[in-house]
N, C-alpha and C positions, 0 to 999 in steps of 0.2 A: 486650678486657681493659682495667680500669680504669689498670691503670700498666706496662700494654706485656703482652706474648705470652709475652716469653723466659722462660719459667719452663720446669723440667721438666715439672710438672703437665700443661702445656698441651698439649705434643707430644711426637713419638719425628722422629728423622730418616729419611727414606725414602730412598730408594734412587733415585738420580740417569737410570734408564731409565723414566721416566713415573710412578712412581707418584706424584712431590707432585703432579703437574699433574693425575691419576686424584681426588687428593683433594682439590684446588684445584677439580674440579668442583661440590661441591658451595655455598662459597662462592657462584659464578658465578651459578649455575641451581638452586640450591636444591633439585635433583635429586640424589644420591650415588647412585656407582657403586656396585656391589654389593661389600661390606665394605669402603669408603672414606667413609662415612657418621661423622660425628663420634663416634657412640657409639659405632661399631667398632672407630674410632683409641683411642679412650677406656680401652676396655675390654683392649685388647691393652698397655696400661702398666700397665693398675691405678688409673686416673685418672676424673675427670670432669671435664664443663664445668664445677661448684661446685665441686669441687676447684682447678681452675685458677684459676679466680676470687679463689676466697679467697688462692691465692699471690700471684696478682697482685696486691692489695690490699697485704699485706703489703709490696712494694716500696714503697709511698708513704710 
């Protein structure tokens, strides 16, 4: 993200028994767990990567 992450757009907060580290795999290994894959997170706010984007943009 051009001017940091923290936007809504970007993410939802997960729940502290494995799933950010479930979706922190993909990151890593460029492999997503099955519905931890970015369009899944995406999709379960109502978001997207270009949606995010552009918020982040706006911070600058």
């Amino acid at each position: 993200m051009p001017n940091g992450g923290y936007v809504p757009e970007n993410g939802i907060t997960l729940c502290d028994d494995g799933c950010h580290r479930r979706a922190e795999v993909f990151h890593q290994t460029r492999e997503a767990e099955p519905g931890y894959a970015p369009a899944d997170l995406y999709r379960l706010i109502g978001s997207s990567h270009e949606d995010a984007l552009a918020a982040s943009e706006r911070l600058g």
